[in-house]
C-alpha positions in Angstrom: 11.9 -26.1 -7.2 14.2 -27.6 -4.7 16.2 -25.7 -2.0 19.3 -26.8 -3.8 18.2 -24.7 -7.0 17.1 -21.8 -5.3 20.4 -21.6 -3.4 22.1 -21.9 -7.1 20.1 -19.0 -8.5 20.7 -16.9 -4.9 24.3 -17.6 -5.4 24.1 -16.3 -9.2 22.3 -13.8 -8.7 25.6 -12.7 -6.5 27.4 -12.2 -9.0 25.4 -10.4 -11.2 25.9 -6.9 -12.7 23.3 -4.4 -14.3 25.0 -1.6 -13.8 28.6 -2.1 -15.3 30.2 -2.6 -18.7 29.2 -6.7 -18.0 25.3 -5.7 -18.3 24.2 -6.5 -21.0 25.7 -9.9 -20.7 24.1 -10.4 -18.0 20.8 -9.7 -19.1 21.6 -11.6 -21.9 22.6 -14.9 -19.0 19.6 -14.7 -17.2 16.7 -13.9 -19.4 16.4 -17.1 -19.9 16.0 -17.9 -16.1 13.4 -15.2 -15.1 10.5 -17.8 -14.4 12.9 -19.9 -12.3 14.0 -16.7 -10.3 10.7 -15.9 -9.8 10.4 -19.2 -8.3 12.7 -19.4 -6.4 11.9 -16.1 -4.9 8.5 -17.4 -3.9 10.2 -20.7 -2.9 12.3 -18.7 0.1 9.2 -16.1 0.7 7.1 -19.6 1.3 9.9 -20.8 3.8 10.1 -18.6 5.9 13.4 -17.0 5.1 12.5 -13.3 4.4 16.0 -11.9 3.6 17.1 -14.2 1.2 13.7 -13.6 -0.7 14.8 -9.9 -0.5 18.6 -10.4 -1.7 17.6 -12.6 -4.6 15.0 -9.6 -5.6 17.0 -6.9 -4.9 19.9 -8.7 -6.9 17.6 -9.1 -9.9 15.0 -6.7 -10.0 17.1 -4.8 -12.9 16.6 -7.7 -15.2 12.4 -6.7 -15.2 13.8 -2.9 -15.3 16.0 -2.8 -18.1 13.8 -5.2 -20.4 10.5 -2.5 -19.5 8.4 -5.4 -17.9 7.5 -3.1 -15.1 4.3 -5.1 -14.2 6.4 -8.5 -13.6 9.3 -6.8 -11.7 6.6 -5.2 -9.2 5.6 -8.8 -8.8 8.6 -10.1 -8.0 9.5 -7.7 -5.8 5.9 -7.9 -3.9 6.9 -11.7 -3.2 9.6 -10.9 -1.3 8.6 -8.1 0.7 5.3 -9.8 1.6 7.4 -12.4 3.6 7.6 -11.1 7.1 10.8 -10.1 7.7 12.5 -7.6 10.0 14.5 -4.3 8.7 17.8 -5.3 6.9 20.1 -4.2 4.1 18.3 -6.1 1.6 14.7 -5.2 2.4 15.7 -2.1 2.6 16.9 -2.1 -1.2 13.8 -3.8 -2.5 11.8 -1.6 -0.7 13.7 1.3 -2.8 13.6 -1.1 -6.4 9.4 -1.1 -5.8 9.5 2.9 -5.4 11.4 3.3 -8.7 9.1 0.6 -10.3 6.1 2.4 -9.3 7.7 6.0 -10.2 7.9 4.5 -13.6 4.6 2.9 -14.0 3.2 6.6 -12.4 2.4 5.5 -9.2 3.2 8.4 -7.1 2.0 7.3 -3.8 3.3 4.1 -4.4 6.7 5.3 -4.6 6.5 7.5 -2.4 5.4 5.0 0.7 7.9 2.7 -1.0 10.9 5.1 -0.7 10.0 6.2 3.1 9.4 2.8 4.3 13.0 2.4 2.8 14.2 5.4 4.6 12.6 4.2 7.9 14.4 0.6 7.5 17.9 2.3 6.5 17.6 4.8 9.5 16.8 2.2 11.7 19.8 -0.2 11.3 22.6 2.6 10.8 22.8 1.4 6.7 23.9 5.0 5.1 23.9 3.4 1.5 20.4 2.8 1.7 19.7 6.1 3.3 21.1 7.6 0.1 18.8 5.4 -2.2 15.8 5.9 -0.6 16.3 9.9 -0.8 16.8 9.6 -4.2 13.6 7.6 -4.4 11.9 10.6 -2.5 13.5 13.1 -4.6 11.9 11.3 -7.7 8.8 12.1 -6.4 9.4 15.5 -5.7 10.5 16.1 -9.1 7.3 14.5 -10.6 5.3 17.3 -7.6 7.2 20.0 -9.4 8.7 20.8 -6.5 12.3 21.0 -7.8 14.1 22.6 -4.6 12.6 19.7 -2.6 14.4 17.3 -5.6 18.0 19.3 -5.0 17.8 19.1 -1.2 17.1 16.1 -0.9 19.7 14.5 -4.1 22.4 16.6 -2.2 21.8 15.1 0.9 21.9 11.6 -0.9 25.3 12.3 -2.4 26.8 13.3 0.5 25.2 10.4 2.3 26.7 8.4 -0.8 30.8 9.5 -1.3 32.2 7.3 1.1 30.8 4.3 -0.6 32.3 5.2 -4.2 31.3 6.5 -7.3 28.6 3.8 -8.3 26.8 5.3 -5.3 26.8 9.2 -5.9 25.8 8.3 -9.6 22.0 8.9 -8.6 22.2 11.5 -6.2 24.0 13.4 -8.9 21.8 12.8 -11.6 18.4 14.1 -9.7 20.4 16.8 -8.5 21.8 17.8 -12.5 17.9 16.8 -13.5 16.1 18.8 -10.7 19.0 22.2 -11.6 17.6 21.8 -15.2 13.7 21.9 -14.6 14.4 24.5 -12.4 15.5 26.7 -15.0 19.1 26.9 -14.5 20.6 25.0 -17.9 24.1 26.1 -17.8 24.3 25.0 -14.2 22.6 21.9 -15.1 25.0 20.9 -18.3 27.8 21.1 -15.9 26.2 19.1 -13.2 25.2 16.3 -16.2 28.9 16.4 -17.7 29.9 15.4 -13.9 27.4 12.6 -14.4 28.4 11.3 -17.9 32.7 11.5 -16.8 31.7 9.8 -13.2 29.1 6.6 -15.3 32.2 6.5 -17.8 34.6 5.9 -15.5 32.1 3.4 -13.9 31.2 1.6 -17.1 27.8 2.4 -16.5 26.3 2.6 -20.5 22.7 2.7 -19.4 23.6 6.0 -17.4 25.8 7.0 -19.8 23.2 6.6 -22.6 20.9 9.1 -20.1 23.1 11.2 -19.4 23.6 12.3 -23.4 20.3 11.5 -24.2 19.9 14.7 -21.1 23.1 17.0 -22.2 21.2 16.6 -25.7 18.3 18.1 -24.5 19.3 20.9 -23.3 21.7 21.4 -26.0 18.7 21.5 -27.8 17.4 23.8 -25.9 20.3 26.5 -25.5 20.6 26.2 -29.4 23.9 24.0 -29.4 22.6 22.1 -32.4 25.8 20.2 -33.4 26.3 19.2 -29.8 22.8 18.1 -29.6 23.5 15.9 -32.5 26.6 14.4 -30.7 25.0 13.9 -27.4 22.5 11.7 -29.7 24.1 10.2 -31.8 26.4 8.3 -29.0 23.6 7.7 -27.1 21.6 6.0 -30.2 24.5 3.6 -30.1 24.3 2.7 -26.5 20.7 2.3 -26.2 19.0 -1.2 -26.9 16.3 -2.0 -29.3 14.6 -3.9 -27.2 13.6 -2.0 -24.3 10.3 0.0 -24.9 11.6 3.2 -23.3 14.8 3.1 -25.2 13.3 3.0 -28.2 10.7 5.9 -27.6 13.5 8.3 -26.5 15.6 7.4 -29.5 12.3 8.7 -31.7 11.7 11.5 -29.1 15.5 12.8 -29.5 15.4 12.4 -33.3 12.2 14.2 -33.0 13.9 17.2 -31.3 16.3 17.5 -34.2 13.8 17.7 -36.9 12.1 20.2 -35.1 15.0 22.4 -34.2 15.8 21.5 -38.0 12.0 23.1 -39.4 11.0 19.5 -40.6 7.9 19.3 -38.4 6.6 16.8 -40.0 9.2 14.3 -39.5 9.1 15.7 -35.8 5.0 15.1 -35.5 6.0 11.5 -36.8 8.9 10.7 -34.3 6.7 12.0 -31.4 3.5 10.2 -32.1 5.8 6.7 -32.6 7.4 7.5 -29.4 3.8 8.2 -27.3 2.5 4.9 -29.0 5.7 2.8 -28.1 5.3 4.6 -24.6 1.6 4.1 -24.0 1.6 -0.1 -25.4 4.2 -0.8 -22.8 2.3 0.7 -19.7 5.5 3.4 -19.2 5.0 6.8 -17.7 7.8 9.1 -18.3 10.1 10.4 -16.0 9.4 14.4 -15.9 12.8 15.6 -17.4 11.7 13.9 -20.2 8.3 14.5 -20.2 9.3 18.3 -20.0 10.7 17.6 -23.7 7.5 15.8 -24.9 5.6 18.9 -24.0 8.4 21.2 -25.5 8.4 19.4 -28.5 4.7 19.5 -29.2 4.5 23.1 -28.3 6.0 23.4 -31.4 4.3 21.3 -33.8 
């Protein structure tokens, strides 16, 4: 690859979006160029030039993310941080995008030295934003611990860390916060927090949050008995969702699952939940604990 190309895909990748209404379309754009990202990553790393290595990852990493390829992202991302380069904004943010791949492939230490290297970095060079993302990384692994006051001390110090930098930016803070309020017992408390979630991801165009966020409020719809509300959290989600992401397509089984239960047709819920484990277990995916909380719920009651 020449310099020339690289500096192309840098310059792309720029541009790029995975977390507003434009994402699919831009997973859609560059799919196609994932081996010469990859490339070009390596091409930088090779040179010398550390930070662009970690902008270009940091800038795509989502692209590995949303498609499930967890094993190719972490790749990616290992390129760039393996060049030897000092603190910056955009080490700092693949140092956090390696945390959440390993929280989702169930590497807790992983993540966890991840997330603090990431807090180290951010402290270091006065960068709030990525103060607030590598907390969040943290209070991921605290919520996978158990230890759910650790999860909503630490998302509440991300969010606040995170308003003056919009709502994009508090979107995760609040989400750990509304997830670690709901394992901690406290559903009514956590509906609210989660309805703050899915209004703040709507007015950011966020779909794959907003998809979360219902498939959540469903949950614990579920839970407190709201069974039509359940099935409209779901439903809307269902239609947001893509078929072509591993995890996606598990949860859609696992949140039909929890309506045929809730419903008294167990076995159309035994069915939905061993699909889902299978889809779940051939693409390497661990689940995150709020949902493996309703895995375990679910098979309570078959």
């Amino acid at each position: 690859m020449t310099s020339a190309e690289a500096e192309r895909l840098l310059a792309l990748s720029r541009e790029a979006d995975f977390l507003g209404p434009d994402a699919a379309g831009w997973v859609e754009r560059l799919s196609p160029e994932r081996g010469a990202l990859e490339e070009a990553v390596r091409r930088f790393a090779g040179s010398g030039d550390a930070e662009k290595a970690c902008e270009l990852a940091t800038n795509v990493w989502r692209l590995w993310f949303m498609t499930g390829d967890v094993d190719d992202g972490r790749a990616l991302l290992a390129t760039a941080l393996a060049a030897d380069g000092p603190a910056s904004r955009s080490r700092v943010r693949a140092l956090y995008a390696d945390g959440v791949l390993a929280f989702r492939e169930g590497n807790q230490s992983e993540s966890k030295e991840r997330n603090e290297a990431a807090l180290a970095d951010a402290q270091q060079i006065g960068d709030d934003e990525g103060r607030s993302l590598a907390l969040v990384g943290l209070s991921r692994v605290a919520l996978r611990d158990g230890d759910y006051g650790r999860v909503r001390a630490l998302s509440a110090e991300a969010r606040d860390l995170a308003r003056p930098f919009g709502a994009g930016a508090e979107a995760m803070p609040l989400h750990l916060l509304a997830a670690g309020t709901r394992l901690d017992g406290e559903l009514d408390a956590a509906v609210e927090l989660y309805e703050e979630s899915l209004e703040l991801n709507r007015g950011c165009g966020d779909s794959m949050m907003v998809a979360m966020e219902l498939h959540n409020l469903g949950h614990v719809e579920v839970r407190r008995g709201n069974l039509d509300a359940a099935k409209r959290h779901f439903a809307e989600c269902t239609s947001l969702r893509s078929g072509q992401n591993p995890y996606d397509v598990a949860m859609s089984d696992l949140n039909t699952g929890a309506l045929a239960v809730a419903d008294g047709d167990r076995a159309a819920a035994r069915e939905l939940l061993s699909r889902a484990e299978q889809t779940l277990a051939e693409a390497g995916i661990v689940l995150d604990p709020d949902d493996q909380s309703e895995v375990d719920w679910l098979r309570e009651r078959l």
